[in-house]
C-alpha positions in Angstrom: -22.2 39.6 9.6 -19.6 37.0 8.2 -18.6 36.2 11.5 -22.9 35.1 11.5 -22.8 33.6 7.7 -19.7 31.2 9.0 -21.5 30.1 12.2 -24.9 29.0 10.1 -22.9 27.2 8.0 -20.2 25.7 10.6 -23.3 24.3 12.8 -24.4 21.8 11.0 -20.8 20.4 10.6 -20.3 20.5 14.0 -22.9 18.8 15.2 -21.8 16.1 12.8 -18.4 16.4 14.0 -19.9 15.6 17.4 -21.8 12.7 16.5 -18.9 11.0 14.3 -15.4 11.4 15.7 -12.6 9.8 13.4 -12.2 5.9 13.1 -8.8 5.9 10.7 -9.3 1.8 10.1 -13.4 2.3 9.6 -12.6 5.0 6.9 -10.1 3.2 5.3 -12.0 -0.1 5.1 -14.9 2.1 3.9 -13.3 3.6 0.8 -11.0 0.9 -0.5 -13.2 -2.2 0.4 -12.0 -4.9 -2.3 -10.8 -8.3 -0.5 -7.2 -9.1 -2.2 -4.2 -10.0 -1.1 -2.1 -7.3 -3.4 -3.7 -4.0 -2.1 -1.0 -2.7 0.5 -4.3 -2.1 4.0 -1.2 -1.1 5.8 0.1 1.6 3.8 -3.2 2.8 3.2 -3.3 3.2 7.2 -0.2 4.8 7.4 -0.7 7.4 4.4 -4.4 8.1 6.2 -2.5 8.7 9.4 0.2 11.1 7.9 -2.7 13.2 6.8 -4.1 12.8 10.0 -1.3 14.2 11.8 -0.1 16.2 9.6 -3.6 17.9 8.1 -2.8 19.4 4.7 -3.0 23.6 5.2 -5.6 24.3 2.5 -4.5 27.9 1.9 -0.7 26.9 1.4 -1.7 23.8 -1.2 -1.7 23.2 -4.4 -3.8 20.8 -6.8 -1.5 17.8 -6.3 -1.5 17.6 -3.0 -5.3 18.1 -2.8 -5.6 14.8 -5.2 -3.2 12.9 -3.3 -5.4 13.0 -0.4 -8.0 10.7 -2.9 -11.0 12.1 -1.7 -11.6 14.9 -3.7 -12.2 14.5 -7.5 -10.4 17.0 -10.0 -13.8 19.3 -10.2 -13.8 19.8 -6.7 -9.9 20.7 -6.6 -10.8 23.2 -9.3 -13.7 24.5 -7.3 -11.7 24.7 -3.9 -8.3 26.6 -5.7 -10.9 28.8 -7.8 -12.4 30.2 -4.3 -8.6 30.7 -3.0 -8.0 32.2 -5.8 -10.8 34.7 -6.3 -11.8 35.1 -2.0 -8.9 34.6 -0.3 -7.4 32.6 2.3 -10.3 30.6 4.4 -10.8 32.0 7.4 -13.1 28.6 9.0 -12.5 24.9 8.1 -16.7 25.7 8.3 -16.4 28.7 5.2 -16.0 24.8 2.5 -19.8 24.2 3.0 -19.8 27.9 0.5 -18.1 26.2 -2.5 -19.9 24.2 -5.1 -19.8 20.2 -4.5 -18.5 20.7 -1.2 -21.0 18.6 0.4 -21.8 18.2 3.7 -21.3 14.2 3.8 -17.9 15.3 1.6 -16.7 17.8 4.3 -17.4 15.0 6.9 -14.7 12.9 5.0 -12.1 15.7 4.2 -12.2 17.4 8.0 -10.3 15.3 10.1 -6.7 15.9 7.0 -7.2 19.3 6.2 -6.6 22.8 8.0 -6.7 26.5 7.4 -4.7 28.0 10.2 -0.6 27.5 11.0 0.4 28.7 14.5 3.8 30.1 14.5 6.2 28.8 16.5 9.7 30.7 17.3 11.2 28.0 19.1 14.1 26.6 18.1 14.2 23.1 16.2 15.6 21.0 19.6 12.9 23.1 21.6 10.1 21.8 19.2 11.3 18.1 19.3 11.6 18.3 23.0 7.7 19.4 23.6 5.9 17.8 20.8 3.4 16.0 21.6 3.2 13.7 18.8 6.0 11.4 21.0 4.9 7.6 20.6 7.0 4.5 20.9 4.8 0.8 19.6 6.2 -3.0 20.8 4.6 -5.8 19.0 5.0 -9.6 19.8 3.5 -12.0 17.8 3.4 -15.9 18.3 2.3 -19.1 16.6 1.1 -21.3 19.1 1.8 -24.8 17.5 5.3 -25.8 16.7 6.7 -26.0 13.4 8.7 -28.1 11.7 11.7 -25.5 11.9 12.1 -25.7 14.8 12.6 -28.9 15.1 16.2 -29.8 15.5 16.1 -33.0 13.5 15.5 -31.2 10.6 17.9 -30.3 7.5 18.6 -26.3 8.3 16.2 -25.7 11.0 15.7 -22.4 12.4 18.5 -20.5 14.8 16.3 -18.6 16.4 12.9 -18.6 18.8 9.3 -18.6 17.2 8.6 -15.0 18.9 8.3 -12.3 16.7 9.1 -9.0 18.0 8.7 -5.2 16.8 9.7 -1.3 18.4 9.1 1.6 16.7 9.5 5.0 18.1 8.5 8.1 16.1 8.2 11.6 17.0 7.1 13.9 14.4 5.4 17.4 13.4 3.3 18.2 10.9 5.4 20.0 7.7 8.2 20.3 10.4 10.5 17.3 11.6 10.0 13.4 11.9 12.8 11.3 14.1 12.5 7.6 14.8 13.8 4.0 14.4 12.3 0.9 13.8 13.7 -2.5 14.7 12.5 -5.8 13.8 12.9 -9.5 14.5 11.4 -12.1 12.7 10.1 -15.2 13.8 12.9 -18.0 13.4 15.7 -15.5 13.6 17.7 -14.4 16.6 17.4 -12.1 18.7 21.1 -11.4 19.4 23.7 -12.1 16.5 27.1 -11.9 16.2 27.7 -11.6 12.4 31.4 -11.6 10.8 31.9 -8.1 11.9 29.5 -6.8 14.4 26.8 -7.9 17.1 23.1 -7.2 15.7 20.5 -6.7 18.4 17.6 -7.2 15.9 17.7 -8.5 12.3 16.3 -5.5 10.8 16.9 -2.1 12.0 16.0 1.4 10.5 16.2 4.7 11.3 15.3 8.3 9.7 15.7 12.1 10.3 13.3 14.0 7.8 13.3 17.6 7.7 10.8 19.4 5.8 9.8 23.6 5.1 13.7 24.8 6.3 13.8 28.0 4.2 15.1 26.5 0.4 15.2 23.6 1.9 11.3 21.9 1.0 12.4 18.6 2.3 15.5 17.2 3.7 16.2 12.9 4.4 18.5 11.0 6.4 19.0 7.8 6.9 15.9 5.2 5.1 13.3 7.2 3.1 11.2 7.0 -0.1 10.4 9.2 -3.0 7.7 9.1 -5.3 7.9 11.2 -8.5 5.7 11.5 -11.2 3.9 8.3 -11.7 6.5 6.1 -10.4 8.0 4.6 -13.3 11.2 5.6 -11.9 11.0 6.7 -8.7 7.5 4.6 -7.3 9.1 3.3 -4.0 5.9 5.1 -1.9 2.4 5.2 -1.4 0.0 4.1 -3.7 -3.0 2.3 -4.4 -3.8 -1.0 -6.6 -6.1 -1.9 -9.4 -9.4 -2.1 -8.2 -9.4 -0.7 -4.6 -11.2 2.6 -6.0 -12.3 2.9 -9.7 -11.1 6.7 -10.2 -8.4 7.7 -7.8 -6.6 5.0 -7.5 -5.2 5.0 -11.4 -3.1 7.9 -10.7 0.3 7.9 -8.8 0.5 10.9 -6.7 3.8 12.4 -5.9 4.7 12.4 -2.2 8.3 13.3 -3.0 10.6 12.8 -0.4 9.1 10.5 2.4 11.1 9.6 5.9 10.3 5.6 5.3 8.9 3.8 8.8 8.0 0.2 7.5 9.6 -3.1 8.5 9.8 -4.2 4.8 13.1 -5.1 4.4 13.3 -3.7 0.8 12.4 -1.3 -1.4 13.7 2.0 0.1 16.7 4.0 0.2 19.4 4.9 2.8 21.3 7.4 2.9 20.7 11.1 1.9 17.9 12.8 -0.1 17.5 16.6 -0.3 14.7 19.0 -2.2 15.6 22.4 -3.0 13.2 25.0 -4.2 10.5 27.7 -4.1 6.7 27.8 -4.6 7.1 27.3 -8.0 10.7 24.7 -8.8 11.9 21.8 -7.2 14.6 20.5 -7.1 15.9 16.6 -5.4 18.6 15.0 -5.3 19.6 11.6 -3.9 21.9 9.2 -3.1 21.3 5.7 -1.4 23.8 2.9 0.0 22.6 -0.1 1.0 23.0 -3.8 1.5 20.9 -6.1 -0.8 20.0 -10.2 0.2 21.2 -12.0 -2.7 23.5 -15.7 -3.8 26.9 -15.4 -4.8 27.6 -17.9 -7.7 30.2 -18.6 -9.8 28.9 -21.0 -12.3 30.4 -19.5 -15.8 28.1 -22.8 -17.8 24.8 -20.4 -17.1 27.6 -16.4 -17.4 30.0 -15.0 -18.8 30.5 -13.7 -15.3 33.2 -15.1 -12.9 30.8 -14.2 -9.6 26.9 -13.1 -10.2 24.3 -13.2 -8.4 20.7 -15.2 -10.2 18.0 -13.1 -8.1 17.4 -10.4 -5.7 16.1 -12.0 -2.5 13.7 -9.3 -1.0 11.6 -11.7 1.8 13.7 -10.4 5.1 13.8 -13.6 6.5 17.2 -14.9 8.0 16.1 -17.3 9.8 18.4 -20.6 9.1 21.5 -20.9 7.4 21.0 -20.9 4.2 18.8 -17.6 4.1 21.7 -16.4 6.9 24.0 -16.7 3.4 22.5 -14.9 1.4 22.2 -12.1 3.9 23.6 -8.1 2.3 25.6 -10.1 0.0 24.8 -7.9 -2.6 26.1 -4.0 -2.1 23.8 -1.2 -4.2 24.6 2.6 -5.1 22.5 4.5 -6.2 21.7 7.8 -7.1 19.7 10.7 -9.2 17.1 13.1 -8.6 14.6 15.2 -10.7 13.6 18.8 -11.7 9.9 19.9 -11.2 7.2 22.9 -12.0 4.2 23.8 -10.5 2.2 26.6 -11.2 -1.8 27.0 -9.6 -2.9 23.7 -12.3 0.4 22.6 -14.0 3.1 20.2 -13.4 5.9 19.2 -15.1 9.4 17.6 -14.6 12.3 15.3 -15.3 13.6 12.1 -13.2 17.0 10.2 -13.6 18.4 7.3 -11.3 21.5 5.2 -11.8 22.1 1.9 -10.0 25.5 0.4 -9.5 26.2 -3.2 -7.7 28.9 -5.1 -6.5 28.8 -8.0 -8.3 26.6 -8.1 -11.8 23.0 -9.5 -11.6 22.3 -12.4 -14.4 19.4 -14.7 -13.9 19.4 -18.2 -15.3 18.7 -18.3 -18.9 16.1 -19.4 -20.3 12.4 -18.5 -22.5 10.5 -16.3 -20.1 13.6 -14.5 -18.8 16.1 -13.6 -21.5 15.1 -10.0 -21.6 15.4 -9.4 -17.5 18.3 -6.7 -16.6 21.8 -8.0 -16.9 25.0 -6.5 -15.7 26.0 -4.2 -13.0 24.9 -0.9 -14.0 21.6 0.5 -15.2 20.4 4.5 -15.6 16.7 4.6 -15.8 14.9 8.2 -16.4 12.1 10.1 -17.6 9.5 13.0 -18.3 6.6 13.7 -16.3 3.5 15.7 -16.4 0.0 16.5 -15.0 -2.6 19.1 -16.0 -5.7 20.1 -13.9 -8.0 21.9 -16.2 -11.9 22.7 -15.4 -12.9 19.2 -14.5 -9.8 17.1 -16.0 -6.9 15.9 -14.6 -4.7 14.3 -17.2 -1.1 13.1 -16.3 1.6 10.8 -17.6 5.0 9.9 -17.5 7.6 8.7 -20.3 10.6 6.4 -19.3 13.8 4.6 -21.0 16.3 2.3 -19.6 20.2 2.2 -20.3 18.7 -1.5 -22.2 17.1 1.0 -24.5 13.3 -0.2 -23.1 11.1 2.2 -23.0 7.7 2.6 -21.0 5.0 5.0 -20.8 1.7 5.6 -18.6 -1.1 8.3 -19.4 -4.1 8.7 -18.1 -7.0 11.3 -17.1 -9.9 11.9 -14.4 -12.4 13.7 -15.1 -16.3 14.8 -13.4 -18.6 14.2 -16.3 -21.8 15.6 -14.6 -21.9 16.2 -10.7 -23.1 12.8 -10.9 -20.7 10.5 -12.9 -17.0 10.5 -12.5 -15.3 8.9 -15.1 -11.3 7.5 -15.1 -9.1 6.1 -18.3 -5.5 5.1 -18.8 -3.1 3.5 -21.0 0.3 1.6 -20.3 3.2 0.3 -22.2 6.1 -1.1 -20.6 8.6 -3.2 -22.8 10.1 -6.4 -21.8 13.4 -4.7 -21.7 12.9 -1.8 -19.3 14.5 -1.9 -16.5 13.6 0.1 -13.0 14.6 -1.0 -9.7 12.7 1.2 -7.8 9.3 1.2 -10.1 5.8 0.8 -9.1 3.7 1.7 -12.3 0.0 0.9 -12.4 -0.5 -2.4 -13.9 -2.0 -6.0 -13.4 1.7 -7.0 -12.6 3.7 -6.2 -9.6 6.9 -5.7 -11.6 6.6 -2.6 -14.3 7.7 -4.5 -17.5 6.5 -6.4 -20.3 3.1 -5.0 -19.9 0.6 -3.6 -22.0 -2.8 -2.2 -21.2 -6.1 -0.1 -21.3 -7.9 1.2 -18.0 -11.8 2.6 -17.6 -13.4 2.9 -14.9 -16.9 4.9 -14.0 -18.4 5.7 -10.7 -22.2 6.8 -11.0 -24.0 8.9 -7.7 -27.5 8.6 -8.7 -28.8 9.5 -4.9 -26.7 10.6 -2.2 -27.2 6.5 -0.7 -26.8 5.2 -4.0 -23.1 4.5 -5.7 -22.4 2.2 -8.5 -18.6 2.0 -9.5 -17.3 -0.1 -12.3 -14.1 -0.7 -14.0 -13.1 -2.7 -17.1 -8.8 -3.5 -17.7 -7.8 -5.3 -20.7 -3.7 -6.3 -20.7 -1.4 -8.4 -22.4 2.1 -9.5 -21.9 4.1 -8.9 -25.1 6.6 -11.5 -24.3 6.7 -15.0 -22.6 6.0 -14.4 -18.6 6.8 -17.6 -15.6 5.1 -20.5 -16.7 3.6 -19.2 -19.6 5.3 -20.3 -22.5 3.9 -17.8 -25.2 3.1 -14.2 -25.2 -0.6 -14.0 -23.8 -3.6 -11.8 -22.9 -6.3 -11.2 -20.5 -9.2 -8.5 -18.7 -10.7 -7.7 -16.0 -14.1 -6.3 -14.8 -15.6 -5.2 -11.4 -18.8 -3.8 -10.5 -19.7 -2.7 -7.2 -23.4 -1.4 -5.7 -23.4 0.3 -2.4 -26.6 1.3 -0.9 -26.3 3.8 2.6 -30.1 2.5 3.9 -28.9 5.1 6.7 -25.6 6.4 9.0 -26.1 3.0 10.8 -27.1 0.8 7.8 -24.6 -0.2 5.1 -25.2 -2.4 1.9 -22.7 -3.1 -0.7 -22.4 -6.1 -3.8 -19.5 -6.5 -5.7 -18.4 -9.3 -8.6 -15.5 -9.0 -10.0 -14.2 -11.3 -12.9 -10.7 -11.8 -14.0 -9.7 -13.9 -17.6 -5.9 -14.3 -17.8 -4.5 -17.0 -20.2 -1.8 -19.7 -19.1 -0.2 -22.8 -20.0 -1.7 -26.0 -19.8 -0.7 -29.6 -20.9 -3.2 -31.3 -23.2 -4.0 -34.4 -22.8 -4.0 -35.9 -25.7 -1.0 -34.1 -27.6 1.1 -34.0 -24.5 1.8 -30.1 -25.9 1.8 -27.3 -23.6 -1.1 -24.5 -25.2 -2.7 -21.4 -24.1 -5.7 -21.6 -22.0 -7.9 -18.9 -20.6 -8.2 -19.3 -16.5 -11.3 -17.5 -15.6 -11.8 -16.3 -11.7 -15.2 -15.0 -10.5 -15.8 -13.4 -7.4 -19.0 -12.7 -5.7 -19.2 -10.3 -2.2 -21.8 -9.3 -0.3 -21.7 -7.1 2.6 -24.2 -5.5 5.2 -23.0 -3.6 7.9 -25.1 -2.4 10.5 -25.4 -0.2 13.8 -27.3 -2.4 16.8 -26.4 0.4 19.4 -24.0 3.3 19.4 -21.7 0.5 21.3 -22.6 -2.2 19.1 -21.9 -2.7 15.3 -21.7 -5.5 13.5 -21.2 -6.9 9.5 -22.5 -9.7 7.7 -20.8 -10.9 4.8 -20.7 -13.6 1.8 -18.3 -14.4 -0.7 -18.1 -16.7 -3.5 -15.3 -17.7 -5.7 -15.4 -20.4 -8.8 -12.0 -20.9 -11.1 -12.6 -22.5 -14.6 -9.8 -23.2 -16.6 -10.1 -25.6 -19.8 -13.0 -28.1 -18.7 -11.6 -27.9 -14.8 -14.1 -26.4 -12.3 -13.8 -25.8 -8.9 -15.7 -23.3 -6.2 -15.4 -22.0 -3.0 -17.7 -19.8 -0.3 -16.9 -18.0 2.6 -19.9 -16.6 5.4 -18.5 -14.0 7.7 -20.3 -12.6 11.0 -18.0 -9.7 12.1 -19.1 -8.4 15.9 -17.9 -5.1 17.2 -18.3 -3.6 21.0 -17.5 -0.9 22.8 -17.7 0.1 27.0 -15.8 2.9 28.6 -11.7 2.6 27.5 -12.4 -0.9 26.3 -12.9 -2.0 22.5 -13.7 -5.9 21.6 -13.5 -6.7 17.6 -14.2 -10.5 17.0 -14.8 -12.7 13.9 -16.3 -16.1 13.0 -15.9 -17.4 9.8 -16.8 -21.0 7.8 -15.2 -21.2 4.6 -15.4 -24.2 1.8 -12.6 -24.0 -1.0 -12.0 -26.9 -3.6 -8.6 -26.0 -3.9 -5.4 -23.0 -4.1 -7.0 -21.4 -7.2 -10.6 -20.3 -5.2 -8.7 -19.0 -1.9 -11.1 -16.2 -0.7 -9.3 -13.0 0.4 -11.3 -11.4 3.4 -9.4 -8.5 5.5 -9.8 -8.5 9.0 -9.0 -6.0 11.9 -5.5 -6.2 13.6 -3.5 -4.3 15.9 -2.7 -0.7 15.0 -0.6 0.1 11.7 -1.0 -3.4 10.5 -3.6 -5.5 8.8 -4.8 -9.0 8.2 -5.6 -9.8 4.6 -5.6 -14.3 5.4 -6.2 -16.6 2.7 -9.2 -18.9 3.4 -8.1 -22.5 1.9 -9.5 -25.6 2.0 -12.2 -26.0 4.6 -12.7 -25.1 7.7 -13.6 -22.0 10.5 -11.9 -18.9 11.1 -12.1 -17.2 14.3 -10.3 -13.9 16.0 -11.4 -12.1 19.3 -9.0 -8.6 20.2 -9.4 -6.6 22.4 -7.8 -2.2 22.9 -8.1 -1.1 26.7 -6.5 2.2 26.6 -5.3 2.3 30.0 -4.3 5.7 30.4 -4.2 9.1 27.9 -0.5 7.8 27.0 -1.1 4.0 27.0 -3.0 1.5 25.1 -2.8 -2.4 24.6 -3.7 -4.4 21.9 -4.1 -8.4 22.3 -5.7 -10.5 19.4 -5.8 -14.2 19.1 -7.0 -15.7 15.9 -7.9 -19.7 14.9 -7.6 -21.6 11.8 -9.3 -25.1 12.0 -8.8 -26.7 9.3 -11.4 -29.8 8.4 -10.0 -31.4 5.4 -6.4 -31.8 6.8 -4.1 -33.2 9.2 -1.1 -30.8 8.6 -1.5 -27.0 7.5 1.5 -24.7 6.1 4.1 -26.1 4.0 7.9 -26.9 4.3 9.5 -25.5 7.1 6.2 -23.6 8.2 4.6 -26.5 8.6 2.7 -27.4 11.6 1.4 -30.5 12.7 -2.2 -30.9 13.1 -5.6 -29.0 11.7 -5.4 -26.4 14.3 -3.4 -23.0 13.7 -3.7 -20.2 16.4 -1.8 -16.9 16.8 -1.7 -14.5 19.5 -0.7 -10.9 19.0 -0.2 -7.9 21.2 0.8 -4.8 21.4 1.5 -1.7 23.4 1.5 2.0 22.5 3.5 4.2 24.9 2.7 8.0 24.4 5.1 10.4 25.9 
């Protein structure tokens, strides 16, 4: 009989399953769908794609992990761990269409990263690596077509290297078992093979990683480069997470990954060396300890320290491409090390974080206004308390820091399911001028967690099953003087977004967003430098639409205008996006006009790319953007990628800027890529 019950609820599920098999870059772009240039598309992919291949076991989970995956709101967590709790393990991935506000649209979104069965597997660890399947190794090359001005041998410090960007990464990987793999990286401009003073460097960048996870007491175990993410990274934040604005509910809260093997070509902002958690079901315990090689500017000016050799700035760019980036090149040596202590019980979490840096040589930046409260020295010891509650249809979490400076910072926020209709998100930030956290990545309208202040809402409203309306208000200041503002200063920040499903092959979504933030501006007559508000106002609207099952296509419109004092300016983009696809072959291709009066009303539109990475271009001045690519997957275990994409510019004769800059009104690039599985 339940074996019957299962079946009438799995069919309609599986017919949808059918109908709709997985597109990882169409799901992503579907639920974080805001055009900026500071929301991470790549790491979005990537965290999608863990989940993917590793799909969460829903009767060995617990509440954070279930929120991490940002689909499910705290009310349907509750729902899902009361029916484990009071039934059972789930017997069929089918048996979630049973629990309240599991819909079936819901279950559609949630199937392809969750499971309810774990095979058993007695073979040894080499035994496992030697026949998983998950065996893949990517090689990128990208190329600007036109010449720039760096390489260009007349020039002062031209590039060493050729303009041919190249990329390898090799991964193999099981789900809650064992991920191996290296990355290695060359950036256009630098060279390919490099003797430095002590060794010969095939690639600029190379990485590599052994991660371990489920061994006994052993929960997780990293070698080599890896990231942790604890609490809600105001000490340890160097992972996943979302910005301002991608998603009005989820995306406030930092969700805690822990230890993470780290697979990225960012040249910064990760640890190597050796990180270990220790526990049961219930505690936790990490520790770490990282040794790495920083970019940075030996100086020994003692008019600007008290210092006989500092270093001004942190370089964290990557590039090396001429001599004086060469230079500054792991110049800078950093130690660091810590951990934290953690509970979790079915709907509690709590814990503790600590981290101390050491360097080399002590890090002072240049005195003056803005700056004076920045980290100075060569040691700092950041740590704090941490805490998230799930209760009924409220999740409330927040995390309390201090620096060795004696800055403190704090975040606290909740999520909670007002009605099955309205979901409903709030939080509050403090981060002094003087805190100090290397590895940091609090919520906030800054990049940098410090000298930040702030109050988050945001509402999402499901009248109708086709119907959503998500909004979000954020009102900030920065208590102390911040780059070229010369007095402490304020601002806010409001979205609204309408999305209308006509049907599963009809889209339609509006969204303005408006952003007040105050700087400094010269006035005319006085010749004094005062605060003025510059206000940004963005307009996009989207339709995207089914033709065929092989055709799909997307029509968009955006709109920018920047006031700021009596200045005005404007811009417009109009977007026809064209997507087809015939036996192994997939074409995706763009054509775009865009009008800007200037930097301030750059329009931020994200375009596909080649798999793992995304294109989030800036459209400047005026002028047509174009891209064709094209995926044949020429076999089970190999696929190719080749894109080319145009800029033609109309209101210039050069485009780029310094070394970058290229001769002419026409910018083309051509990518490809191949994907080798073994």
């Amino acid at each position: 009989m339940k074996s019957l019950l299962l079946f009438s609820l799995a069919l309609p599920i599986m017919l949808m399953a059918q109908e709709h098999d997985i597109d990882l870059e169409n799901f992503a772009e579907r639920l974080y769908q805001l055009q900026d240039d500071d929301l991470p598309y790549d790491q979005i992919y990537e965290s999608l794609f863990q989940y993917y291949m590793h799909p969460i076991n829903l009767n060995k989970t617990n509440s954070e992990e279930l929120l991490a995956l940002n689909i499910l709101s705290p009310e349907q967590v509750n729902k899902l761990m009361n029916h484990l709790h009071e039934n059972g393990p789930i017997i069929s991935i089918y048996e979630l269409q049973s629990i309240p506000l599991f819909t079936t649209e819901l279950i559609r979104d949630l199937l392809p990263f969750v499971k309810v069965n774990e095979r058993l597997d007695s073979r040894n660890l080499w035994q496992r690596i030697l026949a998983e399947d998950n065996n893949y190794l990517l090689l990128r090359h990208f190329r600007t077509l036109q010449s720039k001005k760096g390489y260009q041998t007349d020039e002062n410090d031209p590039y060493t290297g050729d303009p041919n960007y190249l990329y390898a990464r090799y991964r193999i990987s099981r789900s809650n078992d064992f991920s191996l793999g290296f990355t290695l990286e060359k950036d256009a401009g630098e060279q390919l093979l490099r003797n430095g003073s002590d060794q010969l460097s095939l690639t600029d960048f190379q990485s590599y990683h052994l991660f371990l996870k489920n061994k006994g007491l052993i929960k997780s175990l990293a070698l080599g480069d890896y990231q942790i993410q604890l609490g809600q990274g105001l000490v340890f934040g160097s992972g996943f997470s979302f910005g301002k604005g991608a998603e009005t509910i989820h995306t406030i809260r930092r969700n805690e990954i822990g230890l993470r093997p780290y697979t990225s070509a960012l040249e910064s902002g990760f640890f190597r060396g050796a990180g270990v958690s220790l526990g049961n079901k219930n505690w936790t315990y990490t520790m770490v300890y990282s040794s790495s090689n920083q970019d940075a500017s030996i100086l020994n000016d003692t008019t600007y320290s008290d210092f006989e050799e500092y270093v001004s700035s942190i370089q964290e760019t990557g590039y090396h491409r001429n001599q004086s980036e060469l230079s500054r090149k792991d110049q800078l040596h950093e130690t660091s090390y810590g951990g934290g202590i953690s509970y979790q019980s079915r709907f509690v979490r709590l814990g503790v974080t600590s981290i101390f840096n050491r360097f080399d040589h002590p890090i002072q930046k240049k005195p003056n206004n803005y700056n004076q409260f920045e980290f100075r020295g060569s040691e700092n010891w950041t740590g704090s308390i941490y805490g998230s509650l799930l209760w009924q249809n409220i999740n409330a979490f927040g995390e309390l820091a201090q620096s060795s400076s004696g800055g403190v910072a704090y975040y606290a926020g909740l999520i909670a399911s007002l009605t099955p209709l309205v979901d409903f998100s709030f939080s509050l930030r403090n981060y002094d001028k003087d805190f100090h956290s290397f590895y940091a990545n609090g919520f906030g309208e800054q990049s940098r967690t410090i000298n930040e202040k702030g109050a988050y809402w945001g509402l999402k409203f499901t009248p109708h099953r086709k119907l959503i309306l998500a909004v979000y208000f954020d009102h900030f200041e920065f208590p102390w003087l911040r780059y070229r503002v010369d007095a402490p200063s304020r601002g806010s920040e409001y979205s609204g977004k309408l999305t209308y499903k006509i049907s599963r092959k009809v889209q339609l979504y509006a969204q303005y967003r408006e952003e007040s933030k105050e700087v400094s501006a010269t006035e005319s007559v006085s010749n004094l430098s005062a605060l003025v508000p510059g206000i940004k106002r963005n307009l996009l609207i989207n339709a995207d639409y089914e033709v065929t099952p092989a055709i799909t296509m997307k029509t968009r419109v955006q709109t920018s205008n920047y006031a700021l004092g009596k200045s005005k300016t404007a811009g417009f983009a109009l977007m026809q996006d064209f997507q087809y696809k015939i036996w192994r072959l997939k074409f995706d291709a763009r054509f775009a006009i865009f009008d800007t009066d200037n930097y301030d009303n750059r329009i931020y539109a994200y375009e596909r790319d080649l798999l793992y990475t995304f294109s989030i271009p800036a459209y400047s001045g005026n002028g047509v953007r174009s891209y064709i690519m094209m995926r044949y997957s020429i076999s089970k275990r190999l696929n190719l990628w080749i894109k080319y994409s145009r800029f033609k510019y109309q209101d210039s004769q050069t485009n780029g800027s310094g070394l970058e800059e290229i001769a002419g009104p026409v910018r083309s690039d051509i990518r490809t890529m191949l994907k080798i599985n073994f």
